[in-house]
PLY file of the C-alpha trace (Angstrom):
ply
format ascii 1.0
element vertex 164
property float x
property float y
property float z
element edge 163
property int vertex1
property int vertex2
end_header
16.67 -7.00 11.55
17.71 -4.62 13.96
15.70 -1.29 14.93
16.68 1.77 11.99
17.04 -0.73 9.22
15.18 0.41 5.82
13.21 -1.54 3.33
12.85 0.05 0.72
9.76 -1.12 -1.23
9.58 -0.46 -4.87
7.06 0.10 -7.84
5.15 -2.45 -7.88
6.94 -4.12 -5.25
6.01 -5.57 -1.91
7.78 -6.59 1.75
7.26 -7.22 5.19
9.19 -5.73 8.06
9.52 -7.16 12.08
11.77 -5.83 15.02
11.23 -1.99 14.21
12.72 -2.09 10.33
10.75 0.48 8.56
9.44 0.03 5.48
9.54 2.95 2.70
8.15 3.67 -0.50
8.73 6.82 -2.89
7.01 8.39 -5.94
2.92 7.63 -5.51
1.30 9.48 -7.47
-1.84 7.40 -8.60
-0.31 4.11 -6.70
-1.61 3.20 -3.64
0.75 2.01 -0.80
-0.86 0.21 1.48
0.66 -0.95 4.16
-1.13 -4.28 6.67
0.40 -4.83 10.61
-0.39 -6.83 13.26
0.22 -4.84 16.53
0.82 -7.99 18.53
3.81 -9.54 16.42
4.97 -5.73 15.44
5.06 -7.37 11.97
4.38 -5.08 8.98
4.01 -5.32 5.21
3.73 -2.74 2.44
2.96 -3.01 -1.29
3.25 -0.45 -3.53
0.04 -1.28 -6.20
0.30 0.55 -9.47
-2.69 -0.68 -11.17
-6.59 -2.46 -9.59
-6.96 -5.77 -11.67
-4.63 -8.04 -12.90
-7.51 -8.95 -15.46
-5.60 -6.09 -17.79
-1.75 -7.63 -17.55
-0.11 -7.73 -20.61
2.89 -9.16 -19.95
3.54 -13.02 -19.84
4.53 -13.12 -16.30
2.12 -10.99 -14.04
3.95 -9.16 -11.63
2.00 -10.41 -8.68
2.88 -6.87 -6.44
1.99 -4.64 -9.10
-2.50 -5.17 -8.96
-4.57 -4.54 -5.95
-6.37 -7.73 -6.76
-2.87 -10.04 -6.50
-0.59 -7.89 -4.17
-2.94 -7.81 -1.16
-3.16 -11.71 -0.76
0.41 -12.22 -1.46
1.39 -9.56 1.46
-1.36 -11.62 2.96
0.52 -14.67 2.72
3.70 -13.47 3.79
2.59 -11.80 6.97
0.96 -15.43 7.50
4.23 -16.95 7.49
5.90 -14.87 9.93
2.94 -16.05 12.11
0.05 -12.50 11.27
-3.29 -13.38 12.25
-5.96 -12.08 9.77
-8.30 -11.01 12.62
-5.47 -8.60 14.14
-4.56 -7.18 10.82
-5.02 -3.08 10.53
-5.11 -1.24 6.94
-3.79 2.25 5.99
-2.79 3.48 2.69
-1.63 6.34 1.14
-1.80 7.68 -2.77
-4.32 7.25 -5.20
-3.78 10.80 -6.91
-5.43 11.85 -9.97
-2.07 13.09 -11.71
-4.02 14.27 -14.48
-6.82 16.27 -15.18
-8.65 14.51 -18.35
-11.48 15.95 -20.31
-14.48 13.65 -20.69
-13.77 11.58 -17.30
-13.42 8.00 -19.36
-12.86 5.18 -16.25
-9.57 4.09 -18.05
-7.85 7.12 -16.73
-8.64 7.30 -13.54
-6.10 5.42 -12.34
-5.65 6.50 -9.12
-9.14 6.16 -7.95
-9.27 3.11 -9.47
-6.41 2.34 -7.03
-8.18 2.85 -3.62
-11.55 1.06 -4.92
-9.84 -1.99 -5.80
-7.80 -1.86 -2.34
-10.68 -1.10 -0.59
-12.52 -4.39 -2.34
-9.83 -6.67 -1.25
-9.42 -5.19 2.08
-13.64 -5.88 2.44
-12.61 -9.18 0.83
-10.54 -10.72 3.35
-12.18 -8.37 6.63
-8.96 -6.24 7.06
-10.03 -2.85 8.30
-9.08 0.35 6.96
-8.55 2.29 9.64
-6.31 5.25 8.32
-6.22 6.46 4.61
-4.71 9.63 3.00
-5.90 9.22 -0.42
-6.95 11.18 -3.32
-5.96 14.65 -4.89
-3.07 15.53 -6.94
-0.19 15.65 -5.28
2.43 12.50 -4.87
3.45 11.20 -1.50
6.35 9.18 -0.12
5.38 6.60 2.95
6.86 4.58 5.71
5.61 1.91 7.70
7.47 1.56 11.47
7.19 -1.87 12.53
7.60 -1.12 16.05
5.00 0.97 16.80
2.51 0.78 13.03
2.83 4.60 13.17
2.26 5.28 9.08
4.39 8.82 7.78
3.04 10.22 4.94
5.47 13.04 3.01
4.03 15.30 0.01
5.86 18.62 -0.99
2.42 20.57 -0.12
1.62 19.28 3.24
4.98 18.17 4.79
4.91 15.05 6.82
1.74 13.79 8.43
1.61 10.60 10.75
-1.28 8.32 10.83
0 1
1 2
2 3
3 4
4 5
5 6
6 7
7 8
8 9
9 10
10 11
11 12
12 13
13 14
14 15
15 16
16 17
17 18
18 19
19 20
20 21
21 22
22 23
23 24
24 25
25 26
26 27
27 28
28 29
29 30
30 31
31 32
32 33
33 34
34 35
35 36
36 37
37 38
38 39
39 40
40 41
41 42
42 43
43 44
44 45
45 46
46 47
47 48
48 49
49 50
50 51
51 52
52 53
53 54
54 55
55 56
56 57
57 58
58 59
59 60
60 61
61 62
62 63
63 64
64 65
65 66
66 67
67 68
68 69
69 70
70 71
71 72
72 73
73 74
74 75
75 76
76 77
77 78
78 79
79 80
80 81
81 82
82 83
83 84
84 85
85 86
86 87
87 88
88 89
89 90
90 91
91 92
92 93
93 94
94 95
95 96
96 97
97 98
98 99
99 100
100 101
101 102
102 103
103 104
104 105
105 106
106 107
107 108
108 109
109 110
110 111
111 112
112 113
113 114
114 115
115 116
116 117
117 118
118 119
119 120
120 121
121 122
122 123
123 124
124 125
125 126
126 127
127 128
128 129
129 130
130 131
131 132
132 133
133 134
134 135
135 136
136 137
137 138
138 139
139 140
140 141
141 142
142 143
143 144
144 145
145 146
146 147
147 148
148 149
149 150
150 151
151 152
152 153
153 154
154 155
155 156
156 157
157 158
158 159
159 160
160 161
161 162
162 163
């Protein structure tokens, strides 16, 4: 891959990125993107999570990228194969909106914070840190992961575009 090329990472999607591709991901609202790199290899990866546990899957054949708990040791294992090293792995993540404002606050809608706990549990998990996060609120965001450098954008109508 040659410096400029785009990824573009998908609902409930993920993919890894070397040589200064940039990975991308629209419409989180109460997703989380998160995105893992290892500074050494410039090697990132970014999956776009949609829901915390795979324990609730409905359909036959779980959609490994779409739960926290199966999407962050599958980027894992990719990044692994391109030669990542746990120990030099960084976090950040983006999303995690609450979309909706719900009377009565039952757990089962609140997706998005859902999101980010579960993240953060499988970051803790495997001792990634997290050492950038724009989560939270109710606004959606559109990110992108630089390979070359691990500088994270993070785009929202309200705020514009914030780097992290």
């Amino acid at each position: 891959m040659t410096e400029g090329t785009l990824i573009k990472v998908g609902m409930a999607d993920l993919n890894i990125a070397e040589g200064g591709a940039v990975l991308k991901t629209t419409g989180l609202g109460s997703c989380v993107g998160l995105t893992l790199y290892d500074p050494q290899l410039r090697l990132g990866g970014m999956a776009h999570i949609m829901l915390p546990t795979s324990e609730i899957a409905r359909e036959g054949q779980v959609n490994i990228a779409k739960y926290a708990d199966t999407a962050i040791p599958e980027l894992l294992a990719r990044m692994k194969s391109k030669g990542a090293v746990t120990g030099r792995l960084v976090a950040k993540m983006a999303g995690g909106a609450q979309m909706f404002a719900f009377m009565g606050g039952s757990d089962t809608m609140r997706i998005g914070p859902r999101n980010v706990e579960a993240t953060k549990q499988a970051l803790e998990y495997f001792k990634i840190p997290l050492v950038a996060e724009d989560t939270g609120g109710s606004y959606g965001r559109t990110v992108e992961l630089n390979s070359q450098n691990g500088v994270f954008s993070i785009r929202s109508v309200q705020f514009g575009v914030k780097e992290i």
